[in-house]
C-alpha positions, 0 to 999 in steps of 0.5 A: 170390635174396633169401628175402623175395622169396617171402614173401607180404607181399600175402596178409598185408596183405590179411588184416589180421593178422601171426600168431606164425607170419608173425612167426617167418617174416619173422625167418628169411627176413629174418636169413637174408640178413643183412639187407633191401633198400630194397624191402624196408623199404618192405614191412615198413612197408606191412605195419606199417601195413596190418595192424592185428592183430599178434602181440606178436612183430612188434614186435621184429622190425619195430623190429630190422630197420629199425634195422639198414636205416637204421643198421648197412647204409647207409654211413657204417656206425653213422651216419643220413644226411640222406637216410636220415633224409628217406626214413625220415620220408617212409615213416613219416609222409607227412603229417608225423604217425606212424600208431601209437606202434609207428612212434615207438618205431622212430624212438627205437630208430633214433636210440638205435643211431646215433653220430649222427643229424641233428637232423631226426630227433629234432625229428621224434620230438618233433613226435610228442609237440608234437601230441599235447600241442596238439591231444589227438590222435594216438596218443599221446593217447586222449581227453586234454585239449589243453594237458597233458603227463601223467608219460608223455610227459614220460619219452618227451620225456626218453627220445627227448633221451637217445637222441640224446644217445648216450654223448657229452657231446653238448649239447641242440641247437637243433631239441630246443630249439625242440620243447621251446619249442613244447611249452611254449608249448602248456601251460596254465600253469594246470595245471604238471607238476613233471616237464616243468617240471624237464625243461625247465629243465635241457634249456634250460639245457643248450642255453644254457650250450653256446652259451656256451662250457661243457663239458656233462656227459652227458645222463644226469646233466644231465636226470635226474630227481629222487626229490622230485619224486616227491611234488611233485604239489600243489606250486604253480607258484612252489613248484615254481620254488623247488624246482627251483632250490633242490635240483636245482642244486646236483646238476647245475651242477657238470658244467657247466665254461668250456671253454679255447681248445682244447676250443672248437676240439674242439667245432667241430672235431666238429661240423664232422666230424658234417656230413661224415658225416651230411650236415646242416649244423649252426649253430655259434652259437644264440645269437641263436636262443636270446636271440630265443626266450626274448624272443618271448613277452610272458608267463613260462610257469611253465617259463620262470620256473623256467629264469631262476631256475635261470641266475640263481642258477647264476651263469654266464658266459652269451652277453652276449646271452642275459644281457641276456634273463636280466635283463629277464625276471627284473626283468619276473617 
């Protein structure tokens, strides 16, 4: 008999509050198994999400004890299948939108641990922050203006594309690419933040150099933040473009290499090996994707601008395509 089964998930919920001594409970009963059934998952989130008063020691517990559900219990050990990730999501999020940020940080945690998630997954975090910036609203947002990002959500954006990234030289893939787009496009262009704009030029850049036969580097060293941007508050939209080009290129380009034939066929050969253990079908070739994306609005964004500069002054063998693009959007700007 499993010890959760006579803790009393009802009394707890009905009460409305998870005390230090329900915390200390719940982590004996639930490591004394050596882990939860999916019964029990469910329960853990219904008590998140009826108890609105929690002791600051449910947090860890409630984040550690589904990661190791969702991650390190279901098989293939280390991986989150499709399924896990559909199930995980229907619980979380029936309606498509977290309840609390405690919810999200459970989803990056997730994705954080796993060799690999599906794409779906971190699409999903990012959603999180796409509403938010859209409408003002969820709980990432108290009162905000629509329209803006503020230095925080640009470090959660840069904290969720790390953690699925893992340690690999994983690419940004296309689902991350496209929330990055639709942020972007939800952004006054009037009101620039030097963060998100640098984030999303070497984001982008990222995606479209991979699909253009490159190596990547980590995720890490491609996305960091630079020290000047520090101060780059009052800079002007054109500055900013400027000093992106001119002082992070540099920095990051070098880890960008053509691959040969034989790293080609690696890369496809892991991604191949990523849909057989996950169970999600990815597409081997974004580049029309990409080329149709960055074509679709008949108005650079300040992002954009910065992210053509960035290609263009980086000289790289892009998709012909994607080329095309570069250059029309550049004679346009």
């Amino acid at each position: 008999m499993s010890a959760l089964q006579s803790f009393p998930f009802d009394l707890i919920a009905e009460r409305g509050s998870i005390r230090e001594a329900d915390a200390a409970e719940l982590r004996r009963a639930v490591y004394k198994d050596g882990g939860i059934s999916l019964e029990e998952a469910e329960r853990l989130i219904e008590l998140n999400a009826d108890c609105p008063v929690q002791a600051a020691d449910w947090s860890d517990l409630f984040r550690e004890a589904l990661t190791d559900f969702v991650v390190n219990q279901s098989e293939p050990e280390g991986y989150v299948t499709q399924q896990n990730a559909d199930w995980l999501i229907s619980r979380l999020a029936p309606d498509g939108l977290v309840r609390s940020r405690k919810e999200l940080d459970l989803v990056v945690h997730i994705i954080d641990h796993a060799r690999w998630s599906p794409e779906i997954l971190v699409a999903f975090a990012l959603a999180q922050v796409s509403h938010a910036v859209r409408t003002g609203e969820g709980p990432l947002r108290n009162g905000h203006e629509t329209a803006t990002i503020d230095d925080d959500e640009v470090e959660l954006v840069r904290r969720i594309i790390y953690a699925f990234g893992g340690d690999g030289n994983i690419a940004v893939t296309r689902a991350e690419a496209e929330m990055l787009c639709d942020i972007n496009d939800s952004l006054d262009p009037e009101q620039v933040n030097p963060l998100w704009t640098e984030l999303y030029v070497k984001a982008m850049a990222n995606c479209l150099l991979a699909n253009s036969g490159y190596s990547v580097p980590s995720r890490e060293e491609a996305l960091r933040s630079e020290a000047w941007l520090d101060a780059a508050a009052d800079l002007s939209p054109v500055d900013i473009t400027r000093s992106i080009t001119r002082l992070s290129l540099d920095d990051v380009i070098g880890g960008y290499r053509k691959q040969s034939l034989e790293e080609c066929t690696l890369t496809r050969l892991d991604r191949e090996y990523r849909e057989l253990v996950t169970g999600e079908s990815l597409d081997a070739n974004e580049a029309d994707w990409l080329a149709d994306r960055l074509a679709r609005d008949g108005q650079l964004s300040p992002a954009e601008t910065a992210l053509i500069a960035y290609l263009k002054e980086a000289d790289a063998e892009i998709d012909p395509r994607l080329d095309e693009i570069v250059e029309r959007r550049l004679n346009a700007a």
